[in-house]
Every structure is written in C-alpha cells, then in structure tokens.
C-alpha positions in Angstrom: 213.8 98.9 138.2 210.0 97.5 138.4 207.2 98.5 139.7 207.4 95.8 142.8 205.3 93.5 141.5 206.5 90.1 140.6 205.1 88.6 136.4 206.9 86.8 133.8 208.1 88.7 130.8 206.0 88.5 128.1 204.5 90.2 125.4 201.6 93.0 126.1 199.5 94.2 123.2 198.4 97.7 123.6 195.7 99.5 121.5 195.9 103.7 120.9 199.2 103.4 122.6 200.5 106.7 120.7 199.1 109.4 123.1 197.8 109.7 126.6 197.1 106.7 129.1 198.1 104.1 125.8 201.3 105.9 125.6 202.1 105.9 129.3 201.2 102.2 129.8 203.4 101.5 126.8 206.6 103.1 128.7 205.1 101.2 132.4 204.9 97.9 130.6 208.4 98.1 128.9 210.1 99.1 132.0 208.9 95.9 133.5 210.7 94.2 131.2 207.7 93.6 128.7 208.0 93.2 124.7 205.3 95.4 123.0 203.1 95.7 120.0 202.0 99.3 119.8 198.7 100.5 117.7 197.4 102.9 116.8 196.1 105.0 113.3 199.6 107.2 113.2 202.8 105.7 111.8 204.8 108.0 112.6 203.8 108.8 116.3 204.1 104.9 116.8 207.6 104.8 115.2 208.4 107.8 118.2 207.3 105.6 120.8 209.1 102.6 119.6 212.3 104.4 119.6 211.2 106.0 123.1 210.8 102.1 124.3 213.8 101.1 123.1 216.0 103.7 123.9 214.9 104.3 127.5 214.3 100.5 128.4 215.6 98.3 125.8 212.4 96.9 124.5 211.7 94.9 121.4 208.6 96.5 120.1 206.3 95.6 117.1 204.9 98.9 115.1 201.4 98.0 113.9 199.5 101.2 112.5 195.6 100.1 112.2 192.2 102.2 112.5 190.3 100.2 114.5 187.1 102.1 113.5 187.5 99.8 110.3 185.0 96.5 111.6 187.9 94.6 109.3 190.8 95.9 112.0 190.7 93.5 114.9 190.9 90.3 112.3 193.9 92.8 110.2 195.3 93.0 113.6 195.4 89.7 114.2 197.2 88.5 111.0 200.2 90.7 111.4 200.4 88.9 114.8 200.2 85.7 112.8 202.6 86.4 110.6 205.1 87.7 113.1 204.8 84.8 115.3 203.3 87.1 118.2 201.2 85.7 121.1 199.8 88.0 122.9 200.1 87.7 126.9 198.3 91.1 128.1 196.0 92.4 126.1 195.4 96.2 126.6 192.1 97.5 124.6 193.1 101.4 125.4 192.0 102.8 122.5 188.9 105.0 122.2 187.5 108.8 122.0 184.8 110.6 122.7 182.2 113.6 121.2 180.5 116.6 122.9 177.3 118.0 122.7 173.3 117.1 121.8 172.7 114.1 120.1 170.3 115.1 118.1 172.5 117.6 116.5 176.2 115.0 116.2 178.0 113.6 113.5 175.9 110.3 113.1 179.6 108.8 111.4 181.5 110.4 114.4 179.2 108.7 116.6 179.3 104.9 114.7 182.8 105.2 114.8 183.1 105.7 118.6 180.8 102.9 119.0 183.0 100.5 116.7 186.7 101.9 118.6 184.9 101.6 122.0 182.8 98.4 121.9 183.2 96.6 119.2 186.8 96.0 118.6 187.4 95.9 121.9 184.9 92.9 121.6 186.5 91.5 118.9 190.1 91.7 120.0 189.1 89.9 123.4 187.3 87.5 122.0 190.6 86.8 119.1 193.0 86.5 121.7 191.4 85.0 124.9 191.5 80.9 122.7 195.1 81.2 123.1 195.4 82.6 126.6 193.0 80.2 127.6 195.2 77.2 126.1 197.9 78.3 127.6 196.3 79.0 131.0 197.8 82.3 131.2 197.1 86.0 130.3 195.7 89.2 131.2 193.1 91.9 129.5 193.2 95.5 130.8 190.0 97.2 129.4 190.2 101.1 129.5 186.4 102.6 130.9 186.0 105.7 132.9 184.4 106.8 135.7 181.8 107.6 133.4 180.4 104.2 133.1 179.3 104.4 136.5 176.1 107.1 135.1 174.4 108.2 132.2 176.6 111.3 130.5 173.9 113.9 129.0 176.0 116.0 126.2 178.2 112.7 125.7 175.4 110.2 125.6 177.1 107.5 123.3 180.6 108.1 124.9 179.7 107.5 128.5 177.2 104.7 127.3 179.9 102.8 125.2 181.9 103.2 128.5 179.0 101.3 130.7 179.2 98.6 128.1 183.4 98.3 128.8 182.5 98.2 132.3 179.9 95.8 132.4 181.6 93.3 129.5 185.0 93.3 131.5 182.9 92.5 135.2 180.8 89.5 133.4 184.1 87.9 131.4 186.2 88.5 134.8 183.4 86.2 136.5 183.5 83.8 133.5 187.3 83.2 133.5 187.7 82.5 137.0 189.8 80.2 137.4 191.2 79.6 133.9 194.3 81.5 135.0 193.0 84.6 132.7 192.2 88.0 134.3 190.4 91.3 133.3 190.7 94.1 134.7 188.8 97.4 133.6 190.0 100.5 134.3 187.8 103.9 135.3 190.4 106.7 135.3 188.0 110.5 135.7 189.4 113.3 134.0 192.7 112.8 132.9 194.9 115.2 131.0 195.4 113.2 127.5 194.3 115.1 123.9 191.1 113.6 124.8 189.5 116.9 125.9 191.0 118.7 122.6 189.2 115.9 120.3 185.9 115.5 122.1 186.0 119.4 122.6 185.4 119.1 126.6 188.6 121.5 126.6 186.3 124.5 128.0 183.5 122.2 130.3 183.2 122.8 134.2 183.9 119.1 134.5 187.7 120.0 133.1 188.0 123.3 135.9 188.4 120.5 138.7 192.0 118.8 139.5 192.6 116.0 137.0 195.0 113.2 137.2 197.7 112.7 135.0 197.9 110.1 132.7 201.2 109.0 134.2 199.3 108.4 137.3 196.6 106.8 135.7 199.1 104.5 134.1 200.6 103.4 136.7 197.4 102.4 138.4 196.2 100.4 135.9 199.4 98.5 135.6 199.5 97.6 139.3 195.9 96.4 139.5 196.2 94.6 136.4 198.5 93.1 137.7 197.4 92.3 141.2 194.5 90.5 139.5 191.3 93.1 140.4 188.5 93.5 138.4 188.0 97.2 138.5 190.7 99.7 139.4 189.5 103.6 140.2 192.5 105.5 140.3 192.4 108.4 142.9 190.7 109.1 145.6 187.8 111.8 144.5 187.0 109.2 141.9 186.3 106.3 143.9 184.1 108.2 145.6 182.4 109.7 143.2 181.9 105.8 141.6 180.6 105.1 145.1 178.2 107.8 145.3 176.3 107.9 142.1 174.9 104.3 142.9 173.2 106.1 145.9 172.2 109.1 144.7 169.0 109.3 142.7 169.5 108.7 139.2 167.2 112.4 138.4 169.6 114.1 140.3 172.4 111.9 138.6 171.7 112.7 135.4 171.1 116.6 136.3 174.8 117.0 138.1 176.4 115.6 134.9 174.4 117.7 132.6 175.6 120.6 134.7 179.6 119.4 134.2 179.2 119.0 130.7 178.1 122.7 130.3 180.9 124.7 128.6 182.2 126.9 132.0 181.6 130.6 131.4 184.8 132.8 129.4 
C-alpha cells in the first residue's frame, strides 16, 4: 500500500539514513515501491536497515558506508554509484548533527565537521547529481533543515546557522529549476525524537520539555510534500506557526526566547 500519491518507481538516494528521520524515510520510500541507496558512517546499522527494507517491503537496496565529513565523500559517493550503474532519481541530503553550548568554548573540529556534513556535502551532492536529472528532465532533492533556519540559535550558533544556509540554498535552486522537471523541497521538522538530542547534548534543554514529533511523522511529511512538489514543508502545526511568527517578532526578542530554550531545564 502507498502513501496515495501517484510517482514512478525509481531509485532515491538517502544520506544518514541509519537512525532517526533518514531511517524513517528510508522505510516510506521503499514502501512506495522505491530502490534505495542507504548512507551513512555505520556498516553495520546500514546492513540492519537493508535487511529491514527488504524483508518488510521487498526492496533492492545498495549499502554504501561513507563519512561525509570527509570533503573527498560526495565525489567517493559518487563513484560507487558509477560503478554500480546507479542513477539517482530522489536525492535525500538527510544527514547532519548538531553541538550545544558557547561558541567560544566548542570543539573548533566538531564545529568544521558540522559545517562540511550540513552545507557542504549537501552542496556537493546536489550539485553531482542534478546534470543527470536535468538530462533526463526528471528528479527530486529533499533537503533536511529545521525550524531553526527560520532564526539565529544562541548556544547552537553554527547548527542553526548551517540550517539557514539549507533553507535558503534549497528556496533559490527550487526557483532556478523551475520548469526543468526537477524539484527541491526542504524540509523544517522542530524537535523531533531522533539520537539527535543525545549527540548534540540538548537531551536536558527547556526546548526538549515541550511535545515533539516523531520522526515517523516527520517522515512521512516530508515524503508527501516532496512529492507533491512544494518548496518547504513544516510538519505540524505549532511549528508552522512558530516559522510564521519569528519573521514578525523582533529579532532582540528572537534571539532572547531561543537563548532561553537552549538553557539546560532545571533537575
């Protein structure tokens, strides 16, 4: 059964597809009758998935383990594809992490690596496969942002800035491609329960004490407006309007609410 939505079958590419949102849109894509190529930096958590794919939905699914906070990954990528003979029809740049706390006191490598995950192979992996959807007058790109590219994030300064970047990238290409038969769509889940919070250690922060979505339900929104062809897809309500009313408010008071979410909530 699909997801009422009517596509041709082809072959979606999805980056840090072993946990979270990547994971669930891997499972959404091959029960609508998708062939996959699953990445992520874990072998063995991609090899689960595959047999999860295959088992549940029959899918034909290509394991490529890369670390895309290597700059040499996207190209890497790319050859495997080569040398499989793999085209890539939806491109799905899910991959990326985050850090807490002052700048001025982070892990300067932690931070360059978010920025290359985030940004730059996202970059580069759009810009590898869009020639060949272009030729072929057909393809999608799902880029994976966050309601946090909607305002500047004080405690997560380079995560919810790299986010902006996904947001405004994915708005200008979707502009640039109309017409071509290509679309991009960037998705702004909020707060979603992934291993996100455990990594960026956001676990114990007041923004985490609200209700968060799932990343089932985040999943499954992104798939549908991928597929219908919108540029940006909020999922849930709260969020939307949230998005909507940071562009309002002033950006001093902006910038003081987030500061206040980002404080670790009290034991």
């Amino acid at each position: 059964m699909t997801d009422g939505i009517a596509r041709r079958p082809g072959t979606a590419l999805i980056t840090g597809a072993s946990s979270g949102i990547g994971y669930e849109l891997a499972l959404v894509f091959a029960r609508n009758g998708y062939r996959l190529v699953v990445v992520a930096r874990d072998r063995v958590r991609l090899d689960s998935l595959a047999q999860t794919l295959q088992t549940r939905h029959g899918a034909s699914v290509v394991v490529l383990p890369h670390d895309l906070s290597r700059p040499s990954a996207p190209n890497d990528l790319m050859r495997d594809l080569a040398n499989a003979s793999v085209e890539v029809d939806v491109l799905v740049n899910n991959a990326g992490f985050g850090t807490h706390g002052p700048f001025a006191q982070s892990d300067m490598d932690a931070q360059l690596r978010m920025m290359q995950v985030n940004m730059a192979a996202l970059t580069h992996l759009t810009r590898l496969v869009l020639p060949g959807m272009l030729a072929r007058r057909a393809g999608k790109i799902l880029n994976v942002a966050s309601t946090a590219a909607f305002q500047p994030g004080p405690m997560m300064a380079v995560y919810y800035a790299s986010k902006a970047y996904v947001l405004s990238f994915s708005e200008a290409l979707a502009n640039e491609l109309a017409g071509t038969g290509v679309s991009v769509t960037a998705l702004c889940p909020g707060p979603t329960k992934t291993e996100f919070q455990a990594r960026a250690n956001v676990g114990h922060t007041k923004m985490m004490s609200e209700r968060i979505m799932t990343a089932v339900d985040v999943a499954l929104a992104g798939y549908q407006g991928l597929m219908a062809g919108k540029t940006i897809v909020i999922p849930g309500a709260r969020n939307k309007l949230i998005a909507f009313a940071v562009r309002l408010l002033p950006r001093a008071l902006v910038r003081r609410a987030v500061r206040r979410i980002q404080d670790h909530r009290s034991a």
